[in-house]
N, C-alpha and C positions, 0 to 999 in steps of 0.2 A: 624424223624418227617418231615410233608412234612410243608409248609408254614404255611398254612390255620391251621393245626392240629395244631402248635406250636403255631399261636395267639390265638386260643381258649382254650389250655392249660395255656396260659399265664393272658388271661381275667378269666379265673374261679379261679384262685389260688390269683390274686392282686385285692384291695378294695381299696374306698378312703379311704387315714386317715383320724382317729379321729381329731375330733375338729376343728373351724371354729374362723372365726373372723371376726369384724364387719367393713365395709371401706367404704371413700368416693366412691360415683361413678368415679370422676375423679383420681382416684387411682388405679379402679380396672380392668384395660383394658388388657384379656387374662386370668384374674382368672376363677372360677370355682363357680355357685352359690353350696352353703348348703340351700338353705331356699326360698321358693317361695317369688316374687315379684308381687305387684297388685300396679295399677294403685292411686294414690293418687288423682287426680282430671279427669275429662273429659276433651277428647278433640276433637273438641274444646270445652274451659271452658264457652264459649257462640257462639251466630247464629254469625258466620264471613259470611263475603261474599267473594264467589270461585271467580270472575272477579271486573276489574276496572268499574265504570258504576254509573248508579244512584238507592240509594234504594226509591223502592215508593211504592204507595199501589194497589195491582193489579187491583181493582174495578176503578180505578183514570184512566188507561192509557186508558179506552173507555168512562168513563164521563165527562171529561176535554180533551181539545186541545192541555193543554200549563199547566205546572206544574210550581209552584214559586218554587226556590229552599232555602230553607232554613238551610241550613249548609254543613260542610262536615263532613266525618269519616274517619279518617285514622288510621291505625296499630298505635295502643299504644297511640293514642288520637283520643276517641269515640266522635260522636253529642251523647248530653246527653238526648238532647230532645226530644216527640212523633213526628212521620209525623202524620199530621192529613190530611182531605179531600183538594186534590187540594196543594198537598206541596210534597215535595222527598229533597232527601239528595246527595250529589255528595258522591261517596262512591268506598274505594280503596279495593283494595285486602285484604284479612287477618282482614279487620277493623271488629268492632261491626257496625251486624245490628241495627241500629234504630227502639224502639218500636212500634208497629203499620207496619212498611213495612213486606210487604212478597215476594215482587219479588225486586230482581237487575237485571235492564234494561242495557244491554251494553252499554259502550259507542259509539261502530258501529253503537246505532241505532239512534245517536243520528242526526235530522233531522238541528236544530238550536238552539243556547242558544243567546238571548236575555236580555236587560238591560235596563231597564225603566229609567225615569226623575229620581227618588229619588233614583238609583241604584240598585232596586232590578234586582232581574235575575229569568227567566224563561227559561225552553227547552221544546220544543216539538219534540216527539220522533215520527220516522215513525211506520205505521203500523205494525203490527207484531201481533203474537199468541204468547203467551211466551209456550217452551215443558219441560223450566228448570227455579227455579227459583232462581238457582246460588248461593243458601242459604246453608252453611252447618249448620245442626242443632247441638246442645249441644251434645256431646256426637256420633257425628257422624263415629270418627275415633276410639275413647277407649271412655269406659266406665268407669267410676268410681270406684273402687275396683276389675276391671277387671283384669285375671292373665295376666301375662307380662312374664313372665319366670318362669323358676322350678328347682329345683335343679339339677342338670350336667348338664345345660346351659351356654356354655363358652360365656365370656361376649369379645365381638364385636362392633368395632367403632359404628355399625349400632344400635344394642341392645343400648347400652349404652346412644346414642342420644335419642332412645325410652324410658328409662327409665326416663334418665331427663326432658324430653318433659311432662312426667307425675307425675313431680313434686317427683322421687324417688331422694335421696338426698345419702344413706346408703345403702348398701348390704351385705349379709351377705355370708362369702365366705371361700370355704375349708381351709385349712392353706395351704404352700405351703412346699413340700416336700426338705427336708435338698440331694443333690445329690452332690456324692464324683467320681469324677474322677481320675483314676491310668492309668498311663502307663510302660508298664513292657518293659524290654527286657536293659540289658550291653551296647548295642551298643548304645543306646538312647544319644542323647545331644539335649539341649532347640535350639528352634528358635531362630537366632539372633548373634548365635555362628557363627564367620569367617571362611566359608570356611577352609580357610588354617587353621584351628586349629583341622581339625576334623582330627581323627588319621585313620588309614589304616581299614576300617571296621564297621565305626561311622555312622551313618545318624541322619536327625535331627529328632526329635520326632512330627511329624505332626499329630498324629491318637486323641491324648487328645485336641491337639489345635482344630480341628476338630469336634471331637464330643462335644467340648466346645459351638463352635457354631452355630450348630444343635439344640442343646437345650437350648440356650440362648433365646429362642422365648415363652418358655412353663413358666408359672410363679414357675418356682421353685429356690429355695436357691440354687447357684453351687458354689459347693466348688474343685478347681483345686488341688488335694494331690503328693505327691512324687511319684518321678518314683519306681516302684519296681523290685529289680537287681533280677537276675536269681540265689536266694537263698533261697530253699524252706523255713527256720528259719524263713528270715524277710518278703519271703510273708507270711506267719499263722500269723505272729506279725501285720504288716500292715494291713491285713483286720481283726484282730481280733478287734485292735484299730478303725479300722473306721467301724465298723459298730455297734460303742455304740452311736456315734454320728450322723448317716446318716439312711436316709431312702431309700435310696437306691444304689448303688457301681456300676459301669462302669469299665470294666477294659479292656482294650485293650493288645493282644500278651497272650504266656502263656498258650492256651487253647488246644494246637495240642497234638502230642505225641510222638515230641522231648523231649531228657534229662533234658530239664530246661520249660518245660511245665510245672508249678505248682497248674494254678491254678482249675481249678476243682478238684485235687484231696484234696485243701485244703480247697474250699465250705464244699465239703463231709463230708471232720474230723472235721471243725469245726460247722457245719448246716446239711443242705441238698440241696445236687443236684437233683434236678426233672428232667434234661436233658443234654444233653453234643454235640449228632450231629446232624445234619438239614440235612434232602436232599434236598440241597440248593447250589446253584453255582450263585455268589461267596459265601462262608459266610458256609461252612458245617461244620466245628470246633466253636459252638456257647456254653457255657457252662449256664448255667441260676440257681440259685437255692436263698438258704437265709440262713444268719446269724443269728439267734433269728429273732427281728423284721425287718431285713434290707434285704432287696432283693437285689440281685447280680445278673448283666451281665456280663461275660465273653467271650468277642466278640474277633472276629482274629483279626491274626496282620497285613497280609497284607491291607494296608490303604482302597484301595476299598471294599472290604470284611467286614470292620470297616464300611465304612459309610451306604453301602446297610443294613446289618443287623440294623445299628443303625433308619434307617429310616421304615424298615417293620416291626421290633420288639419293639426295646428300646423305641423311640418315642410315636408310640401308648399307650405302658404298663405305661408309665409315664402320659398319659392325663387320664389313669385311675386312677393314684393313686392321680393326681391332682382331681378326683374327676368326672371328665367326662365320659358318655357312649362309650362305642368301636363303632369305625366305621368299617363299613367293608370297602377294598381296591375298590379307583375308576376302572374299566377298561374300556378301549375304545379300541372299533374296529379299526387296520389300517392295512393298506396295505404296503408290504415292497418293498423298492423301492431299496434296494440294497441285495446280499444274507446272509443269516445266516449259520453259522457251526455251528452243535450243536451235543452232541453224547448222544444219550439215557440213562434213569437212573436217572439224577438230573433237577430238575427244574432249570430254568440259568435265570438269571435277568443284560440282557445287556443295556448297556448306551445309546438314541437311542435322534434322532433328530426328531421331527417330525410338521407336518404340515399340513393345509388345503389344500384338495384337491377336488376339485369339481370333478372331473373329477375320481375319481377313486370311486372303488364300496363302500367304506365304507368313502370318504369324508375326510381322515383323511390319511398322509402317511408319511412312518419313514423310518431311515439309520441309522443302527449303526453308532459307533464313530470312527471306525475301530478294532484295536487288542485288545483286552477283557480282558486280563492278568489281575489276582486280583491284579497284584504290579501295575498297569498301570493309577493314579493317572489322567493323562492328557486326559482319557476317558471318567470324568467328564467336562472338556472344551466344553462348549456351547450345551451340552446334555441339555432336559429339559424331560427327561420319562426313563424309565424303560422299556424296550420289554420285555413281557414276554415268553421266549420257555417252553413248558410244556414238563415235565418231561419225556414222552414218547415218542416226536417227533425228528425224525433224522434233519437232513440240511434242510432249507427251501431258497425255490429260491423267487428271484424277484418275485413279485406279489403274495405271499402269500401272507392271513390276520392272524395276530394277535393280540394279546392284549398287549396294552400299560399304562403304570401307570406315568400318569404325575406328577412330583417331585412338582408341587404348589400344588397338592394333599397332596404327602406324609409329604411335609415340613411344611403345616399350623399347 
């Protein structure tokens, strides 16, 4: 399968789960609505006024010379009282208008404020036409019962202020998906293990810490499980076990067609496998299928191959089951500023740098990270995109254009 064909085999086969629950707003930052949200009051909940200035009555500012001013209004302490003829109110940002004004005079236009014998205060403003009367009305920003969100609306610093802004207090929101992480393979030892302890053949297990932290961003349960050793017995035992408890299995190594590659062929005997290889570079050993209700990846082992696949496939499939629409992949036009090796056949998805460029035709321009090697871990260092070579295309030299997939894309 090519990319594109595998995320849309992967969006028609996965649904959110069932069931939902109800949460504060301040709780629920990255969840997933279930249930439309509408507005609980307008806003604004009355006439504020857009600038600092005076509110008065617009018929006032060519009948009268000189206005007495009779109070102020400020945010969260209104004048309570009418302006009537020949009066205005000093009046701040955000404050309630005053009944009876309909225009806020700036304060630029202010000519002079005066203080009589017994302390009162008058201003007379210069001439002017008013073209704005600086007034927002009720309801000018949201409406009252108005919708605000809908169900697969991931809730967003941004959202979430909107919601509270409109008096929403509760949401209601997919549950979040139980997620079991496996790392397979003998050689395997945890981070943290001394150097010197690791035996002739050992490296540290980097691919679950990893994918750990990839999807630490998405509101789901992660649950970090056992490594699984190169024993077909206890991987069937191992994912048979965790997929009574998990909504969906990640499993890193295992999936090629080396002698202790076990695990698609134990999706199969125990589920179903829907797919096994990607014409995909890095990442063509990808296994995907389900346990009863629990959906399995089977992603490679070498580490870059783990994180690329985790971020074009796994990532997305999981904002689905969190309850979100699929998006499709950002791409942006660049121009390569150093050259590409590529050999025809597989789509390649290399590590790339890129940047603003006025100066080239498409404004945007990229450089690998140097050697592409799926083991090549340090290809991630200071990359922020994906280069895309299409699957048909040979070597591209300097100053080609192609498509780039920027990783704050793939990572939110």
């Amino acid at each position: 399968m090519d990319l594109e064909e595998a995320r849309e085999a992967l969006f028609a086969q996965i649904n959110a789960l069932a069931g939902s629950e109800s949460i504060p707003i301040d709780q629920a930052h990255g969840r997933v609505l279930s249930a439309a949200v509408t507005a609980q009051l307008p806003l604004p909940p009355f006439p504020a006024s857009a600038m600092d200035g005076y509110a008065v009555r617009q018929q006032d500012i060519s009948d009268h010379g000189t206005l007495q001013i009779v109070g102020q209004s400020l945010a969260g302490h209104p004048y309570t009282g009418p302006i009537e003829a020949g009066e205005c109110a000093r009046i701040f940002t955000g404050a309630v208008v005053p009944e009876g004004a309909d225009l806020i005079v700036l304060q630029e236009r202010v000519a002079e404020v005066l203080t009589d014998g017994d302390g009162y205060e008058t201003v007379r403003f210069e001439p002017h036409e008013a073209d704005e009367n600086y007034i927002r009305p009720i309801g000018n920003d949201v409406q009252r019962g108005q919708l605000m969100a809908q169900p697969g609306d991931e809730l967003s610093p941004l959202l979430l202020g909107a919601l509270a802004a409109a008096g929403v207090s509760e949401i209601s929101a997919y549950r979040r998906p139980k997620v079991g992480i496996f790392s397979s393979g003998d050689e395997l030892r945890d981070p943290g293990t001394p150097p010197q302890a690791l035996a002739l053949g050992e490296i540290y297990d980097s691919n679950s810490f990893t994918v750990a932290g990839l999807l630490r961003q998405l509101p789901i349960e992660l649950i970090t499980l056992d490594r699984l050793p190169d024993d077909p017995d206890a991987v069937e035992k191992a994912l048979a076990q965790a997929s009574q408890s998990c909504d969906m299995l990640i499993t890193s190594g295992g999936v090629s067609v080396g002698d202790a590659d076990f695990i698609g062929a134990t999706i199969a005997r125990l589920g179903q496998l829907s797919f096994w290889r990607l014409n995909l570079k890095p990442g063509k050993p990808l296994a995907f299928g389900n346990i009863g209700d629990c959906w399995i990846f089977g992603l490679p082992g070498n580490p870059v191959s783990t994180i690329v696949t985790c971020m074009l496939l796994v990532l997305p499939s999981l904002k689905v089951l969190c309850g979100a629409s699929p998006a499709p992949l950002l791409r942006i036009r660049a121009t390569l500023t150093s050259p590409v090796s590529h050999r025809p056949g597989r789509a390649e998805y290399q590590r790339g740098i890129y940047s603003q460029n006025p100066q080239s035709t498409t404004a945007v321009s990229v450089r690998h990270t140097g050697d592409q090697g799926s083991n090549r871990l340090s290809t991630f260092a200071g990359a922020n995109c994906l280069i895309e070579i299409p699957k048909d295309s040979g070597d591209l030299a300097a100053g080609a254009d192609v498509c780039i997939l920027p990783l704050s894309d793939l990572l939110c």
